[in-house]
DSSP file (Angstrom, degrees, kcal/mol; ACC not computed):
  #  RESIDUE AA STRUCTURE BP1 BP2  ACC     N-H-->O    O-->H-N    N-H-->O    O-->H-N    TCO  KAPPA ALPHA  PHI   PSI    X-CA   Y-CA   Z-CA
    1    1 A X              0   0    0      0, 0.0     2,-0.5     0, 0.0     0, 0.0   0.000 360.0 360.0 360.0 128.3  100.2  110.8  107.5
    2    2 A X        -     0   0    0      1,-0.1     0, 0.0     2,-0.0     0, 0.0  -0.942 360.0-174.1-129.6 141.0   98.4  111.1  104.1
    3    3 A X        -     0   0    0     -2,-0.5    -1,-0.1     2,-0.3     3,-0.1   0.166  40.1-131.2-106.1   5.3   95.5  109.1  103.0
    4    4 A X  S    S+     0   0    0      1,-0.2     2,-0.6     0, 0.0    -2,-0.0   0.409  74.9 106.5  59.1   4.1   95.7  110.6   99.5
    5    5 A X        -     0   0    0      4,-0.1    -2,-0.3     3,-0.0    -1,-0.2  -0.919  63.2-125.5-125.3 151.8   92.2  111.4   99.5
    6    6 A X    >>  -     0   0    0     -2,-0.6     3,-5.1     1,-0.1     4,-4.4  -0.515  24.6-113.2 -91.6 160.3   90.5  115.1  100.0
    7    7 A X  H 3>>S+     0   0    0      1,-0.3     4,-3.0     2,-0.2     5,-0.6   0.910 122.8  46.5 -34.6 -53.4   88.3  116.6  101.9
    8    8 A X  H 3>5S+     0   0    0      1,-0.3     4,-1.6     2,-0.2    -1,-0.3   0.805 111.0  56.3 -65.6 -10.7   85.8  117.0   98.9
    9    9 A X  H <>5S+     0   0    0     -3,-5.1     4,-0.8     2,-0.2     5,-0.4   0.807 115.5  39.3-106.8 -38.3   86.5  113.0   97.9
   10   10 A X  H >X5S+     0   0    0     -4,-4.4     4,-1.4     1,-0.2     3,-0.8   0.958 111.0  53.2 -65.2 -38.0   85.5  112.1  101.5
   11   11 A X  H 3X5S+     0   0    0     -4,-3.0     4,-2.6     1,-0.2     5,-0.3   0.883 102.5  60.3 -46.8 -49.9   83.0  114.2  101.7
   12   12 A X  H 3<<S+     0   0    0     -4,-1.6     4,-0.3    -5,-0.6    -1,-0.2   0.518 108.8  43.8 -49.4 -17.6   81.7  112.7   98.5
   13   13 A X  H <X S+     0   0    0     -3,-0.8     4,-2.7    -4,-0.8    -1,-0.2   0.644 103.4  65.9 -93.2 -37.9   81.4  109.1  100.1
   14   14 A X  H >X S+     0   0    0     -4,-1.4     4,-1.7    -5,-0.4     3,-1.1   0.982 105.8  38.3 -53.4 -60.6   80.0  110.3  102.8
   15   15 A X  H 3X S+     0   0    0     -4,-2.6     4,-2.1     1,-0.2    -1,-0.2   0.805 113.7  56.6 -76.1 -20.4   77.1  111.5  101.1
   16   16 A X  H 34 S+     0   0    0     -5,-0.3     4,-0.3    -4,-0.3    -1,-0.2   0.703 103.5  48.7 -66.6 -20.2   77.0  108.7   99.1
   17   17 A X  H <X S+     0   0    0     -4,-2.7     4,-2.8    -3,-1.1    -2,-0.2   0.898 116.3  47.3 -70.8 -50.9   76.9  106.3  101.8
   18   18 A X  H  < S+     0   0    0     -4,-1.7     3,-0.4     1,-0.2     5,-0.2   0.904 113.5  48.7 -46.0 -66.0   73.6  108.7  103.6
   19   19 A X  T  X S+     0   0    0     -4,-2.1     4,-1.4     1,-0.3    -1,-0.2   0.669 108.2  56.2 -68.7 -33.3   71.9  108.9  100.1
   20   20 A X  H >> S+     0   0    0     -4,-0.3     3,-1.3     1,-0.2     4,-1.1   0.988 108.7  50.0 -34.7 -66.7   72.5  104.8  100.0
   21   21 A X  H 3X S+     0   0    0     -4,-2.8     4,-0.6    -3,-0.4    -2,-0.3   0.373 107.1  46.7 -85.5  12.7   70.7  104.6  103.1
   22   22 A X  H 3> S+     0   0    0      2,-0.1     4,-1.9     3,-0.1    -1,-0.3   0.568 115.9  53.0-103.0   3.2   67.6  106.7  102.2
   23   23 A X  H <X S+     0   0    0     -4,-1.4     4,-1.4    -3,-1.3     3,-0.2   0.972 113.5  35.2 -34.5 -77.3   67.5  104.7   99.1
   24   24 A X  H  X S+     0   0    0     -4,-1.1     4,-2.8     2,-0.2     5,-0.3   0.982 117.8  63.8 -74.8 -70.4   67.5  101.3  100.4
   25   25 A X  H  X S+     0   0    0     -4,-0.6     4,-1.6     1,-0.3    -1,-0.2   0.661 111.2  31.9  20.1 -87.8   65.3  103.2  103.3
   26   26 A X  H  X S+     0   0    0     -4,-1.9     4,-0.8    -3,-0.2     3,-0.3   0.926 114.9  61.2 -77.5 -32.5   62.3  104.0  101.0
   27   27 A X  H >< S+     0   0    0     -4,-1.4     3,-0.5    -3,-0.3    -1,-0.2   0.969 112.7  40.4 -54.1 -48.7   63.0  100.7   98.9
   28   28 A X  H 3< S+     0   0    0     -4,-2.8    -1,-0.2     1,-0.2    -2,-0.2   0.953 107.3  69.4 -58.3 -48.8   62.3   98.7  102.4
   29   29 A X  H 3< S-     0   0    0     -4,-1.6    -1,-0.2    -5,-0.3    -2,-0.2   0.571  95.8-134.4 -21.5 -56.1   59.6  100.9  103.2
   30   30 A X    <<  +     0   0    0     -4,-0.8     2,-0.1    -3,-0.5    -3,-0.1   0.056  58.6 119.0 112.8 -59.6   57.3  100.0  100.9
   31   31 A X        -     0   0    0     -5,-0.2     2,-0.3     1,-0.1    -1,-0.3  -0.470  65.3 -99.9 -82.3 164.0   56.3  103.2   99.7
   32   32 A X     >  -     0   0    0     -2,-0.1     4,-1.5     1,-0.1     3,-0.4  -0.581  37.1-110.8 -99.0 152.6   56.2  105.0   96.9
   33   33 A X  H  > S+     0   0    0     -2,-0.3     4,-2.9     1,-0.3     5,-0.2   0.713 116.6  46.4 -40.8 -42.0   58.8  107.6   96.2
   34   34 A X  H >> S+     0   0    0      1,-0.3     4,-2.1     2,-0.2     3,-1.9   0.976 113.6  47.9 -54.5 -64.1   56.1  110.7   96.6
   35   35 A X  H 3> S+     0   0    0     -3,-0.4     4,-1.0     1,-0.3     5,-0.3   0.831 117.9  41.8 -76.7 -14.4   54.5  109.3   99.9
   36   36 A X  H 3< S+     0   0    0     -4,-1.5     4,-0.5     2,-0.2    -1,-0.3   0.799 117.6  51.1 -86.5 -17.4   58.4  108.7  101.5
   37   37 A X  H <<>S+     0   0    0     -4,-2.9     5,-3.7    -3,-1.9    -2,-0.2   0.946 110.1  46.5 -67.5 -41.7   59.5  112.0  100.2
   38   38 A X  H  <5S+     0   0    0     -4,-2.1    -1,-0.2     1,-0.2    -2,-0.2   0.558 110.2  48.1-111.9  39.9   57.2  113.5  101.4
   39   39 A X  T  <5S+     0   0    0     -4,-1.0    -1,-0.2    -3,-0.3    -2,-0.1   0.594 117.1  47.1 -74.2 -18.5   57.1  112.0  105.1
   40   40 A X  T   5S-     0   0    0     -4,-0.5    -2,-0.2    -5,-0.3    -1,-0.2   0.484 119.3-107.1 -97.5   4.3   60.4  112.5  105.4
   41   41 A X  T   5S+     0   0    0      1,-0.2     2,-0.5    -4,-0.1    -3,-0.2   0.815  71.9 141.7  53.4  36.4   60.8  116.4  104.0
   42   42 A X      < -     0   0    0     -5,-3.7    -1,-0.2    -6,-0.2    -2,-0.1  -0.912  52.7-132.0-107.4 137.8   62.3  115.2  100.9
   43   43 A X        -     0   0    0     -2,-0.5     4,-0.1     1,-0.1    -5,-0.0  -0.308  14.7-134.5 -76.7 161.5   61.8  116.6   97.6
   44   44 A X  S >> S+     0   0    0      1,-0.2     3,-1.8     2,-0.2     4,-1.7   0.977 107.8  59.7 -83.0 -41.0   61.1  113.9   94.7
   45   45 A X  H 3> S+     0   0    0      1,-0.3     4,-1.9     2,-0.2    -1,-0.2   0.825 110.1  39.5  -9.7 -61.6   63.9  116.1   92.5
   46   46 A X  H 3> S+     0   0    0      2,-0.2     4,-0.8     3,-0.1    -1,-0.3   0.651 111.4  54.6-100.2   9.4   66.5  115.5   95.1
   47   47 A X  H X> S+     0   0    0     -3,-1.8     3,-2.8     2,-0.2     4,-1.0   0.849 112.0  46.2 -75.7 -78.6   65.6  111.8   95.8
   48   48 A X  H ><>S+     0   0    0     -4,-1.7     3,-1.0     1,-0.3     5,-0.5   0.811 117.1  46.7 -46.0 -57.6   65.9  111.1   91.9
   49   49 A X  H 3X5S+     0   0    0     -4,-1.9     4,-1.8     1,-0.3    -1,-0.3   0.858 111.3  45.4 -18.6 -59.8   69.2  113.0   92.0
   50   50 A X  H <X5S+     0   0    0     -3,-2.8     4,-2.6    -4,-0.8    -1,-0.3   0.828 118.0  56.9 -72.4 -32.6   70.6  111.3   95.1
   51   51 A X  H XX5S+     0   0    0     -4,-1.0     3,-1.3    -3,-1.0     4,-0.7   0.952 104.0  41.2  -5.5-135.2   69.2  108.5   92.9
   52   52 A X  H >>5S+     0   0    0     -4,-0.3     4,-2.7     1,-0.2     3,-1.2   0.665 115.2  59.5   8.8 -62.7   71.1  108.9   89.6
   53   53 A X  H 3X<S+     0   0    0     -4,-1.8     4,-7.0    -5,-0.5     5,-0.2   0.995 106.0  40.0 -57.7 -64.1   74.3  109.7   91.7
   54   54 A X  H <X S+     0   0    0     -4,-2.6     4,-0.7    -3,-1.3    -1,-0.3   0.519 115.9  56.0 -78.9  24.9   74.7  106.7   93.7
   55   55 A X  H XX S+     0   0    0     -3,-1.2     4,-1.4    -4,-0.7     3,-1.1   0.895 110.4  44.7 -89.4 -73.5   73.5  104.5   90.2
   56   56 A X  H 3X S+     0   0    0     -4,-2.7     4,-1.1     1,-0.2    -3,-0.2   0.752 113.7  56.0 -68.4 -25.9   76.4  106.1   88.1
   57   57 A X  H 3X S+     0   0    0     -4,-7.0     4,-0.6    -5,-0.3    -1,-0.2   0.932 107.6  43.8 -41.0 -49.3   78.7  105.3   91.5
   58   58 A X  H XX S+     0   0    0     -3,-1.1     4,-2.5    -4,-0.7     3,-1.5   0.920 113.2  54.9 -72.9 -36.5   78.0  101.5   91.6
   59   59 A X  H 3X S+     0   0    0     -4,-1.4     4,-0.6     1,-0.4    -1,-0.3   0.851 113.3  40.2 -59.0 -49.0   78.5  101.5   87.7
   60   60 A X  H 3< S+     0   0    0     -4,-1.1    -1,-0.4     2,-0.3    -2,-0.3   0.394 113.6  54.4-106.8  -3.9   82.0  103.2   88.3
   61   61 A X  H << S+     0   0    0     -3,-1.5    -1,-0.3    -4,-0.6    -2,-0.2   0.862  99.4  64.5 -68.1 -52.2   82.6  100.8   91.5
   62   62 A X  H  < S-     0   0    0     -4,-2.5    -2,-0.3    -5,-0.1    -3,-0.2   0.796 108.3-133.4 -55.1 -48.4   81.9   98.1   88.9
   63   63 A X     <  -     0   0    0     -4,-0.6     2,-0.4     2,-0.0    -1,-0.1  -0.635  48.1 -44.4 110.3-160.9   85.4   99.1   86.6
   64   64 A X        +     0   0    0     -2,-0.2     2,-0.3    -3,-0.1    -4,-0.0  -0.618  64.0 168.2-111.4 152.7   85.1   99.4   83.0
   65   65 A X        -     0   0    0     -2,-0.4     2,-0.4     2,-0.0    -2,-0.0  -0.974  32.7-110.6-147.1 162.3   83.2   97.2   80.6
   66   66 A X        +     0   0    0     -2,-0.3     2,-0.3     2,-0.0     0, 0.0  -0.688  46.6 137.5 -72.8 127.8   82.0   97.0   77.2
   67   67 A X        -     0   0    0     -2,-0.4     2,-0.4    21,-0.1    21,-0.1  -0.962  44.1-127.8-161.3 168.8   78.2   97.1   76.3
   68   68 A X  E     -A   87   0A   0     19,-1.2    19,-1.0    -2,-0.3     2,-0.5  -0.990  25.4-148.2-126.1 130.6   76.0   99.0   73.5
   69   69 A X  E     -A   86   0A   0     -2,-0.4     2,-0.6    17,-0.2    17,-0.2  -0.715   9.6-157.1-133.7 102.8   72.9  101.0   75.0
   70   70 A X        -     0   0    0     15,-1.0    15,-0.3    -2,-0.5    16,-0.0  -0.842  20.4-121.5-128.2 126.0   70.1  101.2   72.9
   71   71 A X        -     0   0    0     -2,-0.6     2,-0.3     1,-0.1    13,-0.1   0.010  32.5-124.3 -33.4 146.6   67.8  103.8   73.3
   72   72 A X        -     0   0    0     11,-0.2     2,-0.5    10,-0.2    -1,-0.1  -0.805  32.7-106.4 -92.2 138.3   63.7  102.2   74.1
   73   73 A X    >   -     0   0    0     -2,-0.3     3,-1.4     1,-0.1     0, 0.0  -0.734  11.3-143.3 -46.2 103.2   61.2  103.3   71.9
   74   74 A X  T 3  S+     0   0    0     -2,-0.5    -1,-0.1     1,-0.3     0, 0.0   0.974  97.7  74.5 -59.5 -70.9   58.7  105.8   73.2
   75   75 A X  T 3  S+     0   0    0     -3,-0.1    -1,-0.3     2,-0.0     2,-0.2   0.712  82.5  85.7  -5.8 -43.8   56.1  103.8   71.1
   76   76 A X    <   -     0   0    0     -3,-1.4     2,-0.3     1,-0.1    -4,-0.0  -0.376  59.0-176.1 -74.8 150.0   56.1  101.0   73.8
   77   77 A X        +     0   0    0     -2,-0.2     2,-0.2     3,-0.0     3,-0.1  -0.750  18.6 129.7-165.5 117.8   54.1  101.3   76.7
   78   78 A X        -     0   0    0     -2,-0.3     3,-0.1     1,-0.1    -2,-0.0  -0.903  66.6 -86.1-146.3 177.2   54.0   99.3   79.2
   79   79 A X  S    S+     0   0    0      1,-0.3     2,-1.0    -2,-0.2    -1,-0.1   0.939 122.4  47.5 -52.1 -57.5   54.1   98.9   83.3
   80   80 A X  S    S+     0   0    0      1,-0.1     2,-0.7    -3,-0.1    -1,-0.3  -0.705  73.3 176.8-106.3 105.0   57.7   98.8   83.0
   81   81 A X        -     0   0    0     -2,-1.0    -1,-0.1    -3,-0.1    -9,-0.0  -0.827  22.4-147.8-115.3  97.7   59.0  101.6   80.7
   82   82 A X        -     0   0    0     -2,-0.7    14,-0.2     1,-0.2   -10,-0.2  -0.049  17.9-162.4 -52.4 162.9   62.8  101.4   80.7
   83   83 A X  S    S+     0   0    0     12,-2.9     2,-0.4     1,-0.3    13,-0.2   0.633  73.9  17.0-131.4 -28.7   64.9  104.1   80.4
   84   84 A X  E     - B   0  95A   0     11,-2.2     2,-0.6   -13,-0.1    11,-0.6  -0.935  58.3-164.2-143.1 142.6   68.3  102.5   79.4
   85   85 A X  E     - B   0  94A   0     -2,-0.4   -15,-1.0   -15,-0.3     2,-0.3  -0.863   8.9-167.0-116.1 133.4   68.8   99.3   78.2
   86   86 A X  E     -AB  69  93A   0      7,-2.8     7,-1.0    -2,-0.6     2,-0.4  -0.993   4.3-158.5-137.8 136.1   72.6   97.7   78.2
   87   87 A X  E     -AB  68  92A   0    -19,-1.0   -19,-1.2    -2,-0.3     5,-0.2  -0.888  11.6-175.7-120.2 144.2   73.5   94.8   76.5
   88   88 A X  E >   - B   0  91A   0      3,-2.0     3,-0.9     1,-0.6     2,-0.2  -0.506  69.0 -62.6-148.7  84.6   76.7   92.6   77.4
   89   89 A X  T 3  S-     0   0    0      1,-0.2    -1,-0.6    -2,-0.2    22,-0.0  -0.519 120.7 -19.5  65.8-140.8   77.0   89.9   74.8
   90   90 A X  T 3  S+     0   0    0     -2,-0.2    -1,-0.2    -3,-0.1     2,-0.2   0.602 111.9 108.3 -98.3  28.8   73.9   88.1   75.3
   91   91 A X  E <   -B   88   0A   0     -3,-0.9    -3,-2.0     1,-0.0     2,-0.4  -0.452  62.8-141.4 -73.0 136.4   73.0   89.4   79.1
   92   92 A X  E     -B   87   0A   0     -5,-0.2     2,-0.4    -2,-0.2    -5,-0.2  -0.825  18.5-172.1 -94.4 126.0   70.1   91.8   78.9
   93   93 A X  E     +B   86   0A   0     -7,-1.0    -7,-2.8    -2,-0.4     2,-0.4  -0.800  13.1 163.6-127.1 101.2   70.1   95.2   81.3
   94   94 A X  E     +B   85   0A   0     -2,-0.4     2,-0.3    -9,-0.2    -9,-0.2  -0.706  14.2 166.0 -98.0 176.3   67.0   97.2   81.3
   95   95 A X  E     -B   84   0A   0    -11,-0.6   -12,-2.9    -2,-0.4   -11,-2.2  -0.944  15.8-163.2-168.7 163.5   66.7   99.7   84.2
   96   96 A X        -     0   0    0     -2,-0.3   -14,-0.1   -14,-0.2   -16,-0.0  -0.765  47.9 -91.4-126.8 161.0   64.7  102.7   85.5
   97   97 A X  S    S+     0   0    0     -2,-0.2    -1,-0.1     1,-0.2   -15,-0.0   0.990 128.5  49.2 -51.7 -54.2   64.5  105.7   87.9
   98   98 A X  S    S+     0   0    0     -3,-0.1    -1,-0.2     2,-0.0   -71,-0.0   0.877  84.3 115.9 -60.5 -27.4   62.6  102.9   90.2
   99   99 A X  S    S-     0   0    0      1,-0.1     5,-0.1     2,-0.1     2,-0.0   0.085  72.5-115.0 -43.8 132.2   65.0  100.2   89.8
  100  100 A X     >  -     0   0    0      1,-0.1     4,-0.8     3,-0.1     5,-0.4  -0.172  11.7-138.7 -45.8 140.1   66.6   99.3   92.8
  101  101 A X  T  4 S+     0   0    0      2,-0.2     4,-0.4     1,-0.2    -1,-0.1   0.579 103.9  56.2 -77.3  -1.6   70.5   99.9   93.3
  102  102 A X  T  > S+     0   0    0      2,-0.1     4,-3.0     3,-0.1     5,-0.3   0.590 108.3  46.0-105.0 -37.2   71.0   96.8   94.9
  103  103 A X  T  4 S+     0   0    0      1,-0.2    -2,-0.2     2,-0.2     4,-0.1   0.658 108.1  59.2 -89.1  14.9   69.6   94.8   91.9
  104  104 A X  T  X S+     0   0    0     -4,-0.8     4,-0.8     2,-0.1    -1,-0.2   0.531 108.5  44.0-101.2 -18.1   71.5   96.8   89.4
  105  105 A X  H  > S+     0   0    0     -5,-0.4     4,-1.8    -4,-0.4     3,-0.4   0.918 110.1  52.9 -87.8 -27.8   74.4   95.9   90.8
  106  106 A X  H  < S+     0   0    0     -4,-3.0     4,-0.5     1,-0.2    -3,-0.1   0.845 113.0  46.2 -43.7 -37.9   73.6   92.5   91.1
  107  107 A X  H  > S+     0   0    0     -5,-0.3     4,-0.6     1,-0.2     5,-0.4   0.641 111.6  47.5 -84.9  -4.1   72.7   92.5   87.6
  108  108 A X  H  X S+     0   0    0     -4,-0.8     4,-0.6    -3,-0.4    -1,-0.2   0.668 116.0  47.2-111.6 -12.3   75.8   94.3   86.3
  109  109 A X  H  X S+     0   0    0     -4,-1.8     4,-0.7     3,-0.1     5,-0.2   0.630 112.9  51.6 -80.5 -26.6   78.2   91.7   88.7
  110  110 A X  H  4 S+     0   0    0     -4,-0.5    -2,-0.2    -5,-0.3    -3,-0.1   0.753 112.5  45.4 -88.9 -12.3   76.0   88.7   87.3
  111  111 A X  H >X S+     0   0    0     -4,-0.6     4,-1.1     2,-0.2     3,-1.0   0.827 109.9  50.1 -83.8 -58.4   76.8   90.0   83.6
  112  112 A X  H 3< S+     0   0    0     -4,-0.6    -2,-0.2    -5,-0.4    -1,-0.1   0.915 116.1  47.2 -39.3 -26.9   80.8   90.6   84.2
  113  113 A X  T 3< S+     0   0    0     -4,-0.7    -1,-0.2     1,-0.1    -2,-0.2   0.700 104.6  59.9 -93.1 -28.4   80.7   86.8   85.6
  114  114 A X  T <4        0   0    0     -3,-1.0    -2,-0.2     1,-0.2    -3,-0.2   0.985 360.0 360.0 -75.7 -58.7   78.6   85.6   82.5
  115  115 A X     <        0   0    0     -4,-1.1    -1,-0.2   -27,-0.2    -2,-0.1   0.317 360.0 360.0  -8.1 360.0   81.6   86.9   80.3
């Protein structure tokens, strides 16, 4: 019986499901990324990594959409210094390493529905 999908593409969920749940994990937590990496013997390197990964997943869960990404200004400074901004007609998306994954998919399901 074949499930069409390989080892390396299961494996690849697999760790994408673990990495969810030390995400949501340190997000619950409380703490900030240093003091749960390092209770936990994780480097901050491969949190933002494991990061990053499952971000650009939920994006590609999400299917394909239109937007234009404009670079932020280094000039601004403020508590919350985005790092990509997406715009989708007139829904606003800024985000960061800290943003949560559960509220960037929230926000990127509440924009496709504003369409």
């Amino acid at each position: 019986m074949e499930t069409g999908l390989t080892t390396q593409a299961v494996t690849r969920e697999v760790r994408l499901r673990q990495w969810r749940e030390i995400i949501h994990a340190r997000q619950e937590s409380g703490l900030t990324v240093k003091d749960y990496c390092a209770s936990h013997g994780i480097t901050k390197d491969s949190y933002y990594y494991w990061q990053r990964l499952v971000r650009e997943a939920a994006i590609a869960e999400a299917g394909p959409m239109f937007a234009e990404l404009i670079p932020e200004r280094q000039e601004k400074r403020s508590e919350f210094l985005p790092e990509l901004t997406v715009r989708i007609g007139e829904a606003v998306i800024s985000v960061n390493r800290d943003t949560p994954e559960i509220l960037l998919q929230r926000a990127i399901r509440a924009a496709r529905n504003a369409e």
